[in-house]
C-alpha positions in Angstrom: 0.0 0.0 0.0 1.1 3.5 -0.9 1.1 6.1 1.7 0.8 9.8 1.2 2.5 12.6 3.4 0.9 16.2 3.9 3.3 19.4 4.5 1.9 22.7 6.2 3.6 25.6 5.6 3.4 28.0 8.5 4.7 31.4 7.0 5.4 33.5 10.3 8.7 34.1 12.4 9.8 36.6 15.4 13.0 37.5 13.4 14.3 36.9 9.9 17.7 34.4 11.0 20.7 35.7 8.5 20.9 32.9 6.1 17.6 31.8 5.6 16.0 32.1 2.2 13.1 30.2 3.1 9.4 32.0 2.3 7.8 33.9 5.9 7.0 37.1 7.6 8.1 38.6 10.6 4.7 40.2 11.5 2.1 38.0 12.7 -0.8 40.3 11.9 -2.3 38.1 9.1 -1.4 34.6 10.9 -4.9 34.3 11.9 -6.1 34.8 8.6 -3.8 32.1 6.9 -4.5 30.1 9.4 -8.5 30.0 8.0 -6.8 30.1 4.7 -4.6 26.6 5.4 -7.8 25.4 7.1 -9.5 25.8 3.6 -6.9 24.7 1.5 -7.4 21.4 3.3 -10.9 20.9 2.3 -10.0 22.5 -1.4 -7.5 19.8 -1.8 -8.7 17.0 -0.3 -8.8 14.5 -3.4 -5.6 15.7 -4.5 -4.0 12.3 -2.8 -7.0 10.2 -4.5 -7.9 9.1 -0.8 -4.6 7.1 -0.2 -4.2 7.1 3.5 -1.9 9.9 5.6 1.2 8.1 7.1 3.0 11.4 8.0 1.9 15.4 8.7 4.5 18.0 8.9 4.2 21.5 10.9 7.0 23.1 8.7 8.1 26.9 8.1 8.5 29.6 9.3 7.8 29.0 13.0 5.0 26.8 13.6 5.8 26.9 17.4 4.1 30.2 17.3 1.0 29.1 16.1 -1.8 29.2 19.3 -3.2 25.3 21.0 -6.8 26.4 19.3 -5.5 27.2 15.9 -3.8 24.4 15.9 -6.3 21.9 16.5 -8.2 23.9 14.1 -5.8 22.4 11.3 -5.2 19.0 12.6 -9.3 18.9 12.9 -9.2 19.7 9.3 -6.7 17.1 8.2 -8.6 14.2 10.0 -12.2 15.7 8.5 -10.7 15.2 4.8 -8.3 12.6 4.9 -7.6 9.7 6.6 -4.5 9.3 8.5 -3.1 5.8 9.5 -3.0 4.6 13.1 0.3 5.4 14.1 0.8 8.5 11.4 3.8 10.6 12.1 3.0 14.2 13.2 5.8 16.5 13.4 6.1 20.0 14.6 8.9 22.0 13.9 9.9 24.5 17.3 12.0 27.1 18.4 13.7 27.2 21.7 12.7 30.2 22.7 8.8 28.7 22.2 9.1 25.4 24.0 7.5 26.4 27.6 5.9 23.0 29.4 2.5 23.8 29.2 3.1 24.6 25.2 4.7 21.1 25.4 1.8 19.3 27.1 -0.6 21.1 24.5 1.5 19.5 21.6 1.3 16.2 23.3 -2.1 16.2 23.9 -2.7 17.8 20.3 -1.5 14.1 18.9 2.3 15.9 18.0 4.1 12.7 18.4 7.3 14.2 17.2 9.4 17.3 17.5 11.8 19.0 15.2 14.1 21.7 17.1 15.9 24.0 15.4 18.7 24.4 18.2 21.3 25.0 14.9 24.6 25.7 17.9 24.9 25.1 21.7 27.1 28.2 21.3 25.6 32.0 22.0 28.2 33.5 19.6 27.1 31.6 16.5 23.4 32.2 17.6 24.1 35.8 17.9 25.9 35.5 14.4 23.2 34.2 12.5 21.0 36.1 14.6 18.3 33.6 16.3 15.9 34.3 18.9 17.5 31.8 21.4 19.9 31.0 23.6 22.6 28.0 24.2 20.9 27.9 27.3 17.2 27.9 26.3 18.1 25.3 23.6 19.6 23.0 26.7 16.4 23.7 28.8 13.8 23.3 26.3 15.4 19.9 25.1 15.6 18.5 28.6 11.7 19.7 29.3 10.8 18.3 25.8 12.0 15.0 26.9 9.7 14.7 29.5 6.9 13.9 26.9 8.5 13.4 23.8 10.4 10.4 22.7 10.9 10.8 18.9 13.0 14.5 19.0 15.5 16.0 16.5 17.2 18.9 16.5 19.0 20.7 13.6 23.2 22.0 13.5 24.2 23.7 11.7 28.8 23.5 10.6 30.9 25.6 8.4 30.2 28.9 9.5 33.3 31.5 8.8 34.1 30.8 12.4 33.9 28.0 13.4 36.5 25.8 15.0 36.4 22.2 14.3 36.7 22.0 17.9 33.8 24.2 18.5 31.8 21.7 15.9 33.1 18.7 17.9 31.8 20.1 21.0 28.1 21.0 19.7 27.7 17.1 18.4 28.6 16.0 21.2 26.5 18.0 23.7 23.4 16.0 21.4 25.2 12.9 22.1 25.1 13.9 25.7 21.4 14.6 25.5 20.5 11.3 24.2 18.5 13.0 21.7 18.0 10.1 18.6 17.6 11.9 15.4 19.8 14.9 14.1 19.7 17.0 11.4 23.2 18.5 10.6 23.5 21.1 7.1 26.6 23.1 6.2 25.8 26.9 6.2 24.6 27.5 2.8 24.8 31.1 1.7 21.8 31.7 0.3 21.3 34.8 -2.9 19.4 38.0 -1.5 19.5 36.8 2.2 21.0 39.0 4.7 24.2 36.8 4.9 25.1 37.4 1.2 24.2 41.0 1.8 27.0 41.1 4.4 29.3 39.0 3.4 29.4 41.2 -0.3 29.7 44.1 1.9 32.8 42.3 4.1 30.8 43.0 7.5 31.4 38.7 7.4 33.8 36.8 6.8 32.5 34.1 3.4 32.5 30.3 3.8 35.1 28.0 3.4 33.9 25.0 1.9 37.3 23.0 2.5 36.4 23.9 5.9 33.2 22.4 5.7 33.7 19.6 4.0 36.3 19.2 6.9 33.7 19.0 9.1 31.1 16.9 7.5 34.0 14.3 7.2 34.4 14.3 11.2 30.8 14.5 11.4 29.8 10.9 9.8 32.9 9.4 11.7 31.8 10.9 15.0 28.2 9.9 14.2 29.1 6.1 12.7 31.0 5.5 16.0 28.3 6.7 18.3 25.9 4.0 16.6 24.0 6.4 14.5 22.5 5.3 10.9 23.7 8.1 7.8 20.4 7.3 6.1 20.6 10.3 4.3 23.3 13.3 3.5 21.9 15.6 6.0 20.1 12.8 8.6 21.1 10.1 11.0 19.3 8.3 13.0 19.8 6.6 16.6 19.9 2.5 15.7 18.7 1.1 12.7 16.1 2.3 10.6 14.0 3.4 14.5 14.1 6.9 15.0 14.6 7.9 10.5 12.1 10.9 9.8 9.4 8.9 8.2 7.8 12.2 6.5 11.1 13.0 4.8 12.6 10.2 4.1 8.8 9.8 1.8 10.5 12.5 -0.5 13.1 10.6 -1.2 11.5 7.6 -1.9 8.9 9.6 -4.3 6.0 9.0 -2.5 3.3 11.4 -2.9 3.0 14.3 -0.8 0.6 17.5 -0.2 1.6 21.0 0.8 -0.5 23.2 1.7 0.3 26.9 2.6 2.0 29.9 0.6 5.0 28.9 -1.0 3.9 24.9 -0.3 5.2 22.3 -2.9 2.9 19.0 -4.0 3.8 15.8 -5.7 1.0 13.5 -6.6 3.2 11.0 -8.6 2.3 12.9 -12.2 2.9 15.9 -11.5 4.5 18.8 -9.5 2.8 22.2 -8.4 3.7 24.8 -5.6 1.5 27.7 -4.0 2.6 31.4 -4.6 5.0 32.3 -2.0 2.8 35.9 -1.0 0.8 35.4 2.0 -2.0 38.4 0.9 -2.2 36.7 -2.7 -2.6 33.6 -1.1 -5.2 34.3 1.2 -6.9 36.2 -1.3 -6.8 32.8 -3.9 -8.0 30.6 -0.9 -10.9 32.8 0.3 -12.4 33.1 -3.8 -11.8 29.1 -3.7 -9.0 29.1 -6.1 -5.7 27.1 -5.9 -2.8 29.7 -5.8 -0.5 27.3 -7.7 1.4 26.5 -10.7 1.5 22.9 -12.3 4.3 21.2 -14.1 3.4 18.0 -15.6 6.6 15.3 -15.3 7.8 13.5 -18.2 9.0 9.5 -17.8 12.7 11.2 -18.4 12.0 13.8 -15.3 11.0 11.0 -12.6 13.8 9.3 -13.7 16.4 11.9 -13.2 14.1 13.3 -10.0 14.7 9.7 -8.5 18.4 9.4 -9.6 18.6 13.2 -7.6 17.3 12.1 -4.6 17.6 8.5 -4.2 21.6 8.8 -4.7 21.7 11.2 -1.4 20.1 7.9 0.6 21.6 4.7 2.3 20.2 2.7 0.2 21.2 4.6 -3.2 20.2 3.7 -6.7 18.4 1.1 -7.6 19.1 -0.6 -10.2 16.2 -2.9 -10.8 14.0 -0.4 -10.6 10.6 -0.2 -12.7 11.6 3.1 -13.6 14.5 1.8 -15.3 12.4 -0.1 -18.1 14.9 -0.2 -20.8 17.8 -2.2 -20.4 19.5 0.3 -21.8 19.0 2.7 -19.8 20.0 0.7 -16.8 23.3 0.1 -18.5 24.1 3.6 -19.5 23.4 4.8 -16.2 26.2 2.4 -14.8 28.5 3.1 -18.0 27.9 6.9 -16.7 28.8 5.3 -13.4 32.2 4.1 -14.2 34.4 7.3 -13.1 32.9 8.0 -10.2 33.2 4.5 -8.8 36.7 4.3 -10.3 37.4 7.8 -8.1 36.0 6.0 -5.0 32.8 8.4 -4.8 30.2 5.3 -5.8 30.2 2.0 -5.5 28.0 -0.4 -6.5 26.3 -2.7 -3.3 23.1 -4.8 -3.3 22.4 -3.5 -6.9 22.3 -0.3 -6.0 24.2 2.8 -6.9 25.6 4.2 -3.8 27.8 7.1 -2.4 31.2 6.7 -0.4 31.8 9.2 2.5 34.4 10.9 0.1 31.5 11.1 -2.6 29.0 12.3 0.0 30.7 16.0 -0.3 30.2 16.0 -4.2 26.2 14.5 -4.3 24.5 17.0 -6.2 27.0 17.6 -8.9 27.3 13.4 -9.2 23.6 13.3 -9.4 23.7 15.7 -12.2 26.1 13.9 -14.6 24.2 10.6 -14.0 20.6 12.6 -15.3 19.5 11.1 -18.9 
């Protein structure tokens, strides 16, 4: 049975962080009113999955910490009104520190959140400062150790290879979330982002630019400290406590090409045909919503796209490309993709293991560009 994932987008923050590129507003005036809007959207779209059952929902953003206990039960209402979500369906909620008081906790909890995503990105105040979050290293120690009283399944985000950084200083911040036990991280290499405050300043040498032999220092330590601490590299930017326990079922589903629903301004959909993504304007989308028109543009995949969108994402996962696939239906196709294969694995970046196309550590720093020369 195929099971479908849902995404809401939750447009709102306190304060814009330096490198993020990602679509919000710092006011909450309208929040109420996309709220309604989301709340809509839901109904508007409910056949867009053709009824497969909901195995994951995803609080994304933005800041969905900041969203009120009655406006979110107002959405999750919604989502179990028009679709129908599995038994033990993954709900995650991405939160700030700086939101994460006990009685928000316990509303969460009794919500039917069964999973938290923190965005802690450094357990040190100067990086915070630097890319200018609303926390503390001490809130982000507080809130994790309160969180743990009624959550099990937690991650937390890092964040390496910012101009500063020591690799000491990275050491120290996985290890503190070895420390606190936590079972799932999220670790991303500071990515400087066009038109976000951190290019702005780094044009205008107020900061220092990235080094990426720095980071790619870093990630190297990272899946070493990571394998030896018993932690699955399911995916580049993901490992998981054990094996295959604590992975995040919601996005490893975008990896694996599932279909998927997202719902908010800027929110992308897949339904296995076809791709389409909500304007990124929170007045034009409201606006759309309330006159009961989808705010979206469609882009209808051909057999080539799927096959280079599952070669692009599959080849970032543990279990790579594979290469009995159904996708692969010429022969060959299946053996120009390993002719293509050929220098990479000669240059110890693939190899090839349970018929699948797979990464080495060394050719984890270079996925996206090996993704691209394997495309048809």
């Amino acid at each position: 049975m195929n099971l479908a994932g849902i995404y809401l987008h939750i447009p709102f923050c306190r304060q814009s962080c330096h490198y993020c590129n990602f679509h919000f507003a710092t006011s909450l005036r309208y929040k109420g009113e996309i709220v309604s809007a989301i709340e809509k959207e839901i109904a508007l779209q409910k056949k867009y999955l053709a009824n497969e059952p909901i195995e994951t929902i995803y609080f994304g953003g933005g800041t969905p910490s900041l969203l009120t206990d009655e406006e979110l039960h107002r959405l999750l209402r919604a989502l179990n009104k028009n679709f129908t979500l599995v038994k033990d369906a993954e709900i995650t909620l991405e939160a700030n520190p700086d939101d994460m008081e006990e009685a928000k906790l316990l509303q969460w909890q009794q919500a039917g959140i069964n999973r938290l995503s923190i965005g802690v990105q450094s357990f040190f105040d100067e990086d915070l400062q630097w890319m200018n979050r609303t926390h503390t290293a001490a809130d982000a120690l507080r809130c994790i150790k309160t969180a743990q009283k009624y959550f099990d399944n937690i991650t937390i985000d890092l964040i390496y290879g910012l101009p500063e950084q020591q690799n000491d200083q990275w050491k120290k911040n996985v290890d503190t979330a070895l420390a606190l036990q936590i079972p799932h991280l999220s670790c991303y290499a500071l990515t400087v982002e066009p038109q976000t405050p951190l290019a702005k300043k780094i044009k205008s040498h107020q900061f220092k630019d990235v080094d990426p032999d720095k980071q790619s220092e870093q990630f190297l330590f990272l899946m070493d400290w990571l394998d030896e601490a018993g932690y699955e590299h399911y995916e580049i930017s993901n490992f998981a406590k054990g094996q295959n326990i604590w992975r995040s079922r919601h996005n490893a589903s975008y990896w694996q090409g599932k279909k998927y629903l997202g719902l908010g301004p800027s929110a992308h959909s897949y339904n296995g045909n076809e791709r389409q993504w909500n304007v990124a304007n929170n007045n034009q989308y409201i606006t759309s919503i309330n006159e009961n028109k989808m705010p979206a543009e469609k882009e209808i995949l051909t057999d080539l796209q799927k096959v280079n969108e599952y070669i692009m994402t599959a080849v970032r996962t543990i279990e790579g490309i594979q290469l009995e696939n159904s996708l692969f239906d010429e022969k060959i196709k299946k053996e120009e993709l390993i002719a293509k294969s050929k220098k990479f694995i000669n240059g110890g970046l693939l190899i090839i293991k349970n018929e699948s196309l797979q990464l080495t550590n060394a050719g984890k720093l270079l996925a996206d560009g090996i993704a691209s020369e394997l495309f048809f």
